[in-house]
C-alpha positions in Angstrom: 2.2 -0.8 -29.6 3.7 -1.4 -26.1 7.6 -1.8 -25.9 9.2 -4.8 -25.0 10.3 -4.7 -21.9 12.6 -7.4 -21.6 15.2 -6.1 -23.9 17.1 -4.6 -21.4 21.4 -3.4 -21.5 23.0 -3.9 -18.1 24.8 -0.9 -16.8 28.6 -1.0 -16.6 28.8 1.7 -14.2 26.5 -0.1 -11.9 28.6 -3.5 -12.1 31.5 -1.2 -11.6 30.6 0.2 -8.4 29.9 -3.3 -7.3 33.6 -4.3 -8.0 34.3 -1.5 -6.6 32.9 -3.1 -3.4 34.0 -6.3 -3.4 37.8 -5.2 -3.6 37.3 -1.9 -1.0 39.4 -3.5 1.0 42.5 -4.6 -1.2 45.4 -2.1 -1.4 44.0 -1.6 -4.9 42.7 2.3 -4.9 39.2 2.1 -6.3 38.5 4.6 -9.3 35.5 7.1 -8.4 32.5 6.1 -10.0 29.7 8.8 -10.1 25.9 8.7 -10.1 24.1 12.4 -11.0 22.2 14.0 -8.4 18.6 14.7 -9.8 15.5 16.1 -8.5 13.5 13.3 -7.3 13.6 9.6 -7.4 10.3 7.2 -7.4 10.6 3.5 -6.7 8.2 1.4 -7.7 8.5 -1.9 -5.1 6.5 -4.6 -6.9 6.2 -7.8 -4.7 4.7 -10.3 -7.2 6.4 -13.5 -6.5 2.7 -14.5 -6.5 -0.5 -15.2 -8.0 -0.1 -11.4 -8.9 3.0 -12.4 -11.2 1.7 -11.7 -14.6 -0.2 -8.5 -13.3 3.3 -7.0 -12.2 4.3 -7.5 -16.3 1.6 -6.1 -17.0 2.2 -3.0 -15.0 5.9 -2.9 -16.2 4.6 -2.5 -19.5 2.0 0.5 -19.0 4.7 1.8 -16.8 7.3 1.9 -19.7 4.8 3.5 -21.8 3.9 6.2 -19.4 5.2 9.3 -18.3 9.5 8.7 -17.9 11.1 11.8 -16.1 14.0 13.7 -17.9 15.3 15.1 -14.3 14.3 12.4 -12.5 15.2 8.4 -11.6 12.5 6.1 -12.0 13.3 2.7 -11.0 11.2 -0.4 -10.7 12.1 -3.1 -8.5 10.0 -6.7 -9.1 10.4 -10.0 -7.9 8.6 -12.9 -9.9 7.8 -16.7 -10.4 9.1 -19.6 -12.3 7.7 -19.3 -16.2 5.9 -23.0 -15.8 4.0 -21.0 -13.3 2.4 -18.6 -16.4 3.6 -21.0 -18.9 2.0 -19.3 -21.5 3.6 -15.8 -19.9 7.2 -14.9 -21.1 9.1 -14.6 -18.7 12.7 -14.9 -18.9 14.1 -13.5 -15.9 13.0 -15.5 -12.9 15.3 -13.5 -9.8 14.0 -10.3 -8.8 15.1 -7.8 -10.7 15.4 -3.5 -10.9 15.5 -1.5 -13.4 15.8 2.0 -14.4 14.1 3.8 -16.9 14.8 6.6 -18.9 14.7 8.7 -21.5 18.1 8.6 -23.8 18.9 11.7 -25.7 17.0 11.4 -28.2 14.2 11.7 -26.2 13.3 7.7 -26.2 12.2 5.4 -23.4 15.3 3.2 -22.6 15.0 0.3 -19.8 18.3 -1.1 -18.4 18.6 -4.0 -15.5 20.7 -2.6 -13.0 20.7 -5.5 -11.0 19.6 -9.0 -10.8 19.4 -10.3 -7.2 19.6 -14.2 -5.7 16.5 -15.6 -4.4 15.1 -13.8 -2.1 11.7 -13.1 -0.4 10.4 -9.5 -0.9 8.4 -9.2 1.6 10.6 -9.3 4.7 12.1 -6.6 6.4 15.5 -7.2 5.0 14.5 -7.2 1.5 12.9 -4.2 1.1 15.6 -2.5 3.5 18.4 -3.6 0.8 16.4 -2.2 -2.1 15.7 0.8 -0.7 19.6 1.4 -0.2 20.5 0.1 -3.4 18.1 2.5 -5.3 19.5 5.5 -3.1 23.3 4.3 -4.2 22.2 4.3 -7.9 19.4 6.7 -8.3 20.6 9.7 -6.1 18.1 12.5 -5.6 16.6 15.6 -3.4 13.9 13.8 -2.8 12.6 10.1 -2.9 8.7 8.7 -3.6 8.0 5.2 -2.7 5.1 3.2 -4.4 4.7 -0.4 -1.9 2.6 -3.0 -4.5 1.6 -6.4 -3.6 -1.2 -7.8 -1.7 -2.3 -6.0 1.3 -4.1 -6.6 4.4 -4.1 -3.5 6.1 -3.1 -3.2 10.0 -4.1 -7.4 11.2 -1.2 -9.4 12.1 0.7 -11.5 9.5 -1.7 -14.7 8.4 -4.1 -13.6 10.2 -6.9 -12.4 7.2 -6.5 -15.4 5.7 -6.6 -17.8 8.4 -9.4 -16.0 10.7 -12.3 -16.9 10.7 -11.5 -19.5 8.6 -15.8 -20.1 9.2 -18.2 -18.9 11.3 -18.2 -22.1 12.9 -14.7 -22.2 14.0 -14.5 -18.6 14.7 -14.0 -18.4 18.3 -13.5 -14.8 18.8 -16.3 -13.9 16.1 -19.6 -13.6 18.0 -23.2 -15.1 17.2 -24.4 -12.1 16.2 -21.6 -10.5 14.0 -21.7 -14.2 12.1 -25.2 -13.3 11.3 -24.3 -10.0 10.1 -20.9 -10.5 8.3 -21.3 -13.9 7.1 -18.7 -16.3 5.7 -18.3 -16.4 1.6 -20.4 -19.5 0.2 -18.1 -22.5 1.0 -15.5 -20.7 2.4 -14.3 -19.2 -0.7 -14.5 -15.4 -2.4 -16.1 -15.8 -5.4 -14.3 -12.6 -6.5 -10.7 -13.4 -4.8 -9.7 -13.1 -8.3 -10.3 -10.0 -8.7 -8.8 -7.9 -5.8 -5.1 -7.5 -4.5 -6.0 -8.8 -0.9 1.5 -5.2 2.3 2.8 -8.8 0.5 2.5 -11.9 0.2 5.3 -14.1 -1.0 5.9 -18.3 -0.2 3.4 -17.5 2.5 5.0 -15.0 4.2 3.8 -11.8 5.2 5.5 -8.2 6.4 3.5 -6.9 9.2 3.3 -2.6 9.4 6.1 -2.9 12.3 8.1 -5.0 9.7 8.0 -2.2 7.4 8.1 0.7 9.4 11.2 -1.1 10.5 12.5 -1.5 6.9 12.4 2.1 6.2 14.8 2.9 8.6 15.9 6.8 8.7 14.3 7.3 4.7 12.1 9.6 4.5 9.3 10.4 1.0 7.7 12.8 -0.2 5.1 9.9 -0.4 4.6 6.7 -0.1 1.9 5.0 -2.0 -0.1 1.6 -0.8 -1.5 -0.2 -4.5 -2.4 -3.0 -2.2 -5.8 -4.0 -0.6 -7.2 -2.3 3.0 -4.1 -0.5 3.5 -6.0 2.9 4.0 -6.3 2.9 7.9 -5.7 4.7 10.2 -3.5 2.4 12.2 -0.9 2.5 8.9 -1.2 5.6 8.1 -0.6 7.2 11.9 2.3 4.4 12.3 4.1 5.7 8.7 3.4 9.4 9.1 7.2 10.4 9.9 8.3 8.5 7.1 6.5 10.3 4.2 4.7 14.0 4.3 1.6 12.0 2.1 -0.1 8.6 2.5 -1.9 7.4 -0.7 -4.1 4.1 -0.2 -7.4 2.5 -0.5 -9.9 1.8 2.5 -11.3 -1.3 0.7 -9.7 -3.5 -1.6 -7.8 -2.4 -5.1 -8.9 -4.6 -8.2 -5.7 -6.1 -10.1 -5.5 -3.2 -12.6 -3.5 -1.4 -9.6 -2.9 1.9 -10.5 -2.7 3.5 -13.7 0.8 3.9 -14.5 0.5 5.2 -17.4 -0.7 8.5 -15.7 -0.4 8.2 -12.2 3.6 8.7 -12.8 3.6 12.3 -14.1 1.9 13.2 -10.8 3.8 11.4 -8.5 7.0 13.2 -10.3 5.3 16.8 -10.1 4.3 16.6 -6.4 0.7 16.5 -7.0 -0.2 14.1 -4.8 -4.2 14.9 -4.9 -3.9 14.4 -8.6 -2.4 10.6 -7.9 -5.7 9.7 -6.3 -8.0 11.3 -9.0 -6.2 9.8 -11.8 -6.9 6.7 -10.0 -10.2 7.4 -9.1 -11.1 8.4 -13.0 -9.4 5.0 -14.2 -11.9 2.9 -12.8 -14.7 5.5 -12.8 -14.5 5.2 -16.9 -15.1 0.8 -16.4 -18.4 -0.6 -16.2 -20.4 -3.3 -13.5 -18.1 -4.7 -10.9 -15.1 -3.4 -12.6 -16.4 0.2 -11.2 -14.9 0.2 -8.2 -12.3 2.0 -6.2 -11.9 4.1 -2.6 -8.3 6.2 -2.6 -7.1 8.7 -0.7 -4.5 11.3 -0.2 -3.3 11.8 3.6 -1.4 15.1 4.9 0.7 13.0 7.4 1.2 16.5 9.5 -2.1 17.1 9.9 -2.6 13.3 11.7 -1.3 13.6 15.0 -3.9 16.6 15.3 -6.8 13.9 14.1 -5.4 11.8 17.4 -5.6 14.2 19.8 -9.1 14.7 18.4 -10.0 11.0 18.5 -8.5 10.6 22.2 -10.8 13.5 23.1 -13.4 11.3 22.1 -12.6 7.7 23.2 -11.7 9.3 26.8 -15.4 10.5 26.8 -17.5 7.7 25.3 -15.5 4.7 24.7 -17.9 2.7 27.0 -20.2 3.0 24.4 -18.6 1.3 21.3 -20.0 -2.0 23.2 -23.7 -1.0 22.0 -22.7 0.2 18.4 -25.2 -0.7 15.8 -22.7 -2.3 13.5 -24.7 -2.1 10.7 -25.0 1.2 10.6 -21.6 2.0 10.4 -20.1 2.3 6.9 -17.6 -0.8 5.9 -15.2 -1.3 3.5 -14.5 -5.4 4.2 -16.8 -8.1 2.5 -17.9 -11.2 3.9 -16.7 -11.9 7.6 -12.9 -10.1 7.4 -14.8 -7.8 9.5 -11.8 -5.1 10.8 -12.5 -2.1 8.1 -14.7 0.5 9.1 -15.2 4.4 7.7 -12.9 5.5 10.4 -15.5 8.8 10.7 -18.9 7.3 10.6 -17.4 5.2 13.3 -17.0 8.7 16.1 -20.3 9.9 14.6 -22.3 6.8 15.6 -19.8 6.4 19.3 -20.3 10.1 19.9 -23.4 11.6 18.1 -24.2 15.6 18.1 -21.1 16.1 20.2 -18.1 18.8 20.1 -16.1 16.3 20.2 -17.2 14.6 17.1 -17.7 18.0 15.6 -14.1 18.7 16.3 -12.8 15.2 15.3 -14.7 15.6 11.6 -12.9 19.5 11.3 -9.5 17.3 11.8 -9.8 14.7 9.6 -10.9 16.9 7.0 -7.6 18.9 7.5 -5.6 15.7 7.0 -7.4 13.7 4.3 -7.0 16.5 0.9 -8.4 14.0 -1.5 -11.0 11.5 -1.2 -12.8 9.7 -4.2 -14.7 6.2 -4.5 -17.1 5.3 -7.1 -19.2 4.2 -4.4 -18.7 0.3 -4.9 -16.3 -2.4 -4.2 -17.1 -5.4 -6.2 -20.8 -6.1 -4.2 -20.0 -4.0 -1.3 -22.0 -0.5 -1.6 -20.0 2.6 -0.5 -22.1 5.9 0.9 -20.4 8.0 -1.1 -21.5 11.0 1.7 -20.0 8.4 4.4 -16.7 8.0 2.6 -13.9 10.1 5.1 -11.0 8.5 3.2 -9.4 5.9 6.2 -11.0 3.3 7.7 -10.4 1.9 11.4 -10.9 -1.1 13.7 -13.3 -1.3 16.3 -13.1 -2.9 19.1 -16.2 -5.1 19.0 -16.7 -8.1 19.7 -13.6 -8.3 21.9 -10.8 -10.3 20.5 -7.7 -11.1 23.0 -5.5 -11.8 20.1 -6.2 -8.6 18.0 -6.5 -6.2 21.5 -2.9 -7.3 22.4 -1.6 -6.9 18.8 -3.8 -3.7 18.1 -2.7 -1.8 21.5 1.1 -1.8 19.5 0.1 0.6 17.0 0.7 4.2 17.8 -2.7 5.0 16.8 -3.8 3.2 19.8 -1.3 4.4 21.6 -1.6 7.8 21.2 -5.6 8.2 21.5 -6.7 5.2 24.0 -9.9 3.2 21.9 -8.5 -0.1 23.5 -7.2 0.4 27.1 
């Protein structure tokens, strides 16, 4: 029977350091309030204040029911909707919340609100900055893990997935012949939208990867996990990599099961980070039909500025030819026409075929990507299981002005030249 897990106790000494705070500056000397260094803290940094609202419960709940460290903090930060959203959901606490969960000393799973913020979006910079420094106040530890959950749209700009190509028809920078290839969903709409998680969306807002990176400030993770859609490229990974020693994410989409919690947690605690992906990988390996479908990854984040030298070694040498690229056979992890996801490897095989270069850029990714598991479908996309490198990358074809300018920002680009 899964606990409850709204019947939460608020903790005194939290609202005590608070006070503590608000009267720092009175002559009044403030008594010493003190939070126990442990060995590693995880925050969970659900962004559900959408259509994604009663999946986040959900996930709460199998969280709760999970793995809960006895020398560690885990602490779940979620923001949510008004109940006449999910009026049959119960929800009782419409701010965004964090909580800490715990074993007490009888060895059962307590969950206390430590806080219970105003209004406030969860996907902008500041938001996610003032969480992060509120869970380091409370939840001291050696180390820290970071779990980002939402709706992801990889490395394209803010609104952009959603609002281009809105059709083929109106999709300016979306040639003839890549309409024909990567059409537009049946009336504009994904049948299976449903379905997937496609960081953040909240009130139509949007944090872009610079956004983010910007947020995180000086923190630094052990890991930092992506249960969001497309957010296993290249261009994230390479822009995050001083910020965490491992990158776990998806090429292509994540269903709305996310992650499973109720395992997933033990791993993330014990530092196994390849185990993180296989639990997930064996989750939806175990469902049937379109349910069946996952790509996840675990990235070495030292290993990647080795996989950009590597790449630039390439594009210097045969960028001219990503212009005659047969698209089609090129391994993809978007459906329909959001056509920006490509097997980041199968991409330098096909530019630079038989080649030392290629040779040399396969031996580097390999180095950096540890674990790599999809069950070779996404929904009605079909994934080469033998193609599958783990990231996935733009390419530069056909030439958008917009997407160039905003693409040449990312280090990625930066550092190995594919758009000059």
């Amino acid at each position: 029977m899964k606990k409850d897990f709204f019947s939460f106790r608020m903790v005194l000494s939290v609202v005590a350091l608070l006070c503590l705070a608000i009267i720092s500056c009175s002559k009044v000397e403030p008594k010493e309030v003190v939070f126990e260094e442990k060995d590693k803290t995880v925050l969970i940094y659900l962004a559900a204040n959408n259509n994604l609202c009663a999946d986040a419960f959900e996930n709460i709940n199998r969280i709760t029911n999970g793995y809960v460290p006895t020398d560690g903090y885990l602490i779940v930060y979620c923001s949510s909707v008004r109940p006449s959203v999910y009026p049959g959901y119960p929800v009782r606490d419409t701010l965004p919340f964090i909580l800490n969960i715990y074993k007490d000393k009888k060895g059962l799973t307590q969950i206390d609100t430590l806080m219970s913020f105003n209004v406030m979006n969860s996907v902008s910079k500041s938001s996610l900055s003032k969480i992060l420094k509120f869970t380091k106040s409370v939840a001291p530890a050696r180390e820290y893990g970071l779990v980002l959950w939402s709706h992801g749209t990889g490395w394209v700009p803010p609104g952009y997935y959603s609002a281009n190509p809105k059709s083929t028809a109106t999709a300016s920078s979306l040639s003839s012949r890549t309409a024909e290839l990567w059409p537009a969903p049946p009336g504009g709409v994904d049948p299976y939208a449903h379905l997937v998680k496609s960081f953040g969306e909240e009130a139509g807002v949007e944090m872009s990867i610079f956004d983010m990176k910007e947020a995180l400030g000086d923190n630094h993770f052990s890991f930092i996990a992506m249960d969001a859609c497309l957010m296993g490229g290249i261009e994230t990974a390479y822009e995050l990599r001083n910020h965490c020693d491992y990158y776990i994410s998806s090429a292509a989409e994540i269903l709305t099961d996310s992650f499973p919690y109720e395992t997933v947690v033990e791993d993330m605690f014990k530092g196994d980070y390849n185990a993180v992906a296989k639990d997930v990988y064996d989750y939806y390996a175990a469902k049937s039909g379109i349910y069946r479908s996952v790509t996840i990854s675990t990235v070495k984040t030292s290993e990647l500025e080795s996989v950009a030298s590597a790449a630039k070694a390439v594009f210097d040498n045969y960028r001219d030819n990503i212009a005659d690229l047969n698209m089609t056979k090129i391994q993809r992890y978007f459906r329909y026409n959001k056509h920006w996801f490509y097997d980041l490897n199968d991409f330098v095989q096909n530019l630079a075929t038989g080649t030392p270069e290629a040779e040399n850029f396969s031996t580097a990714l390999n180095r950096a990507v540890t674990a790599k598991y999809t069950t070779g479908l996404m929904i009605d996309l079909y994934i080469d299981v033998n193609k599958f490198s783990g990231l996935s990358s733009y390419i530069d074809k056909p030439a958008d002005t917009e997407l160039e300018s905003y693409y040449s920002r990312y280090e990625w680009n930066r550092d190995t030249g594919m758009i000059k």
